[in-house]
C-alpha positions in Angstrom: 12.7 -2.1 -3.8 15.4 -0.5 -6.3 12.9 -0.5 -8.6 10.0 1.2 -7.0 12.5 3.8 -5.6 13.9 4.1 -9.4 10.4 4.6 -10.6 9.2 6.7 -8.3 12.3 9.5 -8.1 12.0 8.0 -4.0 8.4 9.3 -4.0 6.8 6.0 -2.8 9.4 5.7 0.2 8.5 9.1 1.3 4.8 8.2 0.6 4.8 5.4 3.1 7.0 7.4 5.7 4.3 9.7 5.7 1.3 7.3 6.0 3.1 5.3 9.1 3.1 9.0 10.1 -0.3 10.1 9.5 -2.0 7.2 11.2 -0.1 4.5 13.1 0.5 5.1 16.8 1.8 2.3 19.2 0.0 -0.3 20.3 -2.4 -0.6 17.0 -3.6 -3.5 14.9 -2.6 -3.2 11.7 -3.7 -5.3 8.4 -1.0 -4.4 5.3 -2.4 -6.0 2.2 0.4 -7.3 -0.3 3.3 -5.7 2.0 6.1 -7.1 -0.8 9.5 -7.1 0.7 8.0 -5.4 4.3 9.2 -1.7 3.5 5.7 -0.7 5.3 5.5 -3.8 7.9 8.7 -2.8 9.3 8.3 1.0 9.5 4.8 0.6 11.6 6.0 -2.2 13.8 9.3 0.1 14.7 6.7 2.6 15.4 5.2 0.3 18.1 1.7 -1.4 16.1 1.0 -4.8 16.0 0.9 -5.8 12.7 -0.5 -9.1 10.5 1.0 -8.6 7.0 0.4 -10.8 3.6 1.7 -11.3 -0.1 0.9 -13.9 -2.6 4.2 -14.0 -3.6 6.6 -17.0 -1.5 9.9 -14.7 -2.4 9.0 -11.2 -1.6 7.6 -12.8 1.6 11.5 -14.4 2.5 12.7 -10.7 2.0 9.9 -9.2 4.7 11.4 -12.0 6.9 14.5 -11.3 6.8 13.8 -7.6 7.2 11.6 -7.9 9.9 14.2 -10.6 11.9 17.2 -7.6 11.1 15.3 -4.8 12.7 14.1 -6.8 15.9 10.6 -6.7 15.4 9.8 -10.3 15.0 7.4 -10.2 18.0 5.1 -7.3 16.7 4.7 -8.8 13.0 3.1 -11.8 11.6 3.7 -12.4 8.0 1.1 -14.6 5.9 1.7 -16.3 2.5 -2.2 -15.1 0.9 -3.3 -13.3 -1.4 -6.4 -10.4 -1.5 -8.9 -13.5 -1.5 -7.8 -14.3 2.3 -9.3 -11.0 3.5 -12.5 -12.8 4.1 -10.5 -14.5 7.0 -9.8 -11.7 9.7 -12.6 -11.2 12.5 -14.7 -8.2 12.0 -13.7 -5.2 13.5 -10.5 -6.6 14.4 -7.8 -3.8 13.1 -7.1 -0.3 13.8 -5.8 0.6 10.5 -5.5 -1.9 7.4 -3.0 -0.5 5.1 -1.7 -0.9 1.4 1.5 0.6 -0.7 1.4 -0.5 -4.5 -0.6 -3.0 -4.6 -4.2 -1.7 -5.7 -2.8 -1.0 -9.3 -1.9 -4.7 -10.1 -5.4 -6.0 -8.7 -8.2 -7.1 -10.8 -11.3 -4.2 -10.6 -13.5 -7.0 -8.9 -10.4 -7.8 -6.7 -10.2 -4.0 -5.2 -13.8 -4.0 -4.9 -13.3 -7.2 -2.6 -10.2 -6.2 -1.2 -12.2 -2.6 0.0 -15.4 -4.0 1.3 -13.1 -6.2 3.5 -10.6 -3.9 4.9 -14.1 -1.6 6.0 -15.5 -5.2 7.7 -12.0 -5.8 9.3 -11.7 -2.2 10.9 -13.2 -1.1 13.8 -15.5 2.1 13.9 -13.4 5.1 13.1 -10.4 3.0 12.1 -8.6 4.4 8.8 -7.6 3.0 5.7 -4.2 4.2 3.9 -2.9 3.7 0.2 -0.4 4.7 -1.3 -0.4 3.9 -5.3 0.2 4.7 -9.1 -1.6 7.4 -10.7 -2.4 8.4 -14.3 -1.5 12.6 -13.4 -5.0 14.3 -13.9 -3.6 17.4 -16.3 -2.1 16.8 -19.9 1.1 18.6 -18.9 1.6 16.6 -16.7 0.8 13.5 -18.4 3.2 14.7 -20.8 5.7 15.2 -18.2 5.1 12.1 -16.4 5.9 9.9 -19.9 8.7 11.4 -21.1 9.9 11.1 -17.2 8.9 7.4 -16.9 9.3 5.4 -20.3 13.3 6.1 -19.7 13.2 4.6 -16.1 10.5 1.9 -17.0 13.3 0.7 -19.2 16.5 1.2 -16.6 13.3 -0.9 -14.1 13.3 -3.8 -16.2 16.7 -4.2 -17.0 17.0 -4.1 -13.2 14.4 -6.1 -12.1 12.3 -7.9 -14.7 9.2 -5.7 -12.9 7.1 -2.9 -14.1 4.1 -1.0 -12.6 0.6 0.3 -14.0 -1.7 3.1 -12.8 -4.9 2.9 -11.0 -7.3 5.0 -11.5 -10.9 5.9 -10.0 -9.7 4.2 -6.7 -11.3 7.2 -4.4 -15.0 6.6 -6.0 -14.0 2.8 -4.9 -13.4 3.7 -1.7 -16.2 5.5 -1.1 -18.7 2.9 -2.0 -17.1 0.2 0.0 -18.5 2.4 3.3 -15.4 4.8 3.5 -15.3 8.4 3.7 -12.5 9.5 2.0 -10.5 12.3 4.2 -7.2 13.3 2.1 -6.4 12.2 -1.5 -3.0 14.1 -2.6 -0.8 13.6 -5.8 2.8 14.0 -5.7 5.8 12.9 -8.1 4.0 14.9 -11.4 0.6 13.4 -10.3 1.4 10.2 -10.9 1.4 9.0 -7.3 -1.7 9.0 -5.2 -1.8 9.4 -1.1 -5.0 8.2 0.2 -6.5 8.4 3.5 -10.1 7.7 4.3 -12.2 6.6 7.8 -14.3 3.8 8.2 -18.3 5.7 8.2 
């Protein structure tokens, strides 16, 4: 968490804020993919959604936990030890909004591809998909911008946490082809972190 706030200048908190925001209302199904320590589970369940959440990792999954047990929500979230290659599992049409913070950029190409087609399968018609994730910025400037920002706090992220984080790119044109239509994609912290919201065709 420290180091995703570091990284990010407190971009990705805002980013996920905003998402909870933009398309969570009580009383929804929601499926988080890879929901690390529960930063997103917890915000849409104390919004009022149901939510089934999953990680591959056994230790960020303990943190969500005990996240979700401190803010009272226990009843509204189920947390599941799986990675991307459980998404076959859920019932079609089953979720009102499957969601994702982060996680896009350290899957496999074949892996989003999967982890797309599913999340349209999973969702019910007109449900919406929302990712927040690392960006290469589109310009030079601010690629330039961006690097001489980040190599100084990839450094200070390591030393804190042993973790670092890689851009995906070309995830809207993913999206699309897994039966999405794509409705907001939005840059912020010099580009380099995309906002994406898109509705299931």
């Amino acid at each position: 968490d420290r180091g995703i706030t570091l990284l990010s200048l407190g971009a990705a908190d805002r980013a996920r804020r905003r998402l909870v925001d933009d398309v969570v209302e009580p009383g929804m199904r929601v499926l988080e993919i890879g929901c690390g320590t529960g930063a997103l589970t917890v915000l849409a369940a104390q919004k009022g959604a149901r939510v089934v959440a999953f990680d591959v990792s056994g230790p960020m999954l303990a943190m969500a936990r005990r996240k979700v047990a401190d803010a009272g929500i226990s009843d509204r979230v189920r947390l599941e030890h799986e990675g991307v290659s459980g998404m076959d599992a859920p019932d079609d049409e089953s979720f009102d909004v499957v969601a994702s913070s982060l996680v896009f950029s350290e899957l496999s190409n074949d892996e989003r591809a999967w982890a797309l087609r599913h999340s349209c399968r999973v969702l019910r018609p007109g449900g919406r998909l929302g990712i927040v994730d690392e960006a290469t910025p589109e310009s030079l400037g601010e690629r330039l911008v961006h690097g001489a920002v980040r190599l100084p706090l990839l450094v200070a992220t390591f030393a804190l946490t042993q973790t670092t984080t890689r851009p995906v790119d070309g995830l809207s044109q993913l999206v699309s082809e897994a039966g999405f239509r794509v409705e907001k994609e939005e840059r912020t912290a010099l580009g380099s972190l995309l906002y994406l919201l898109a509705a299931k065709e």
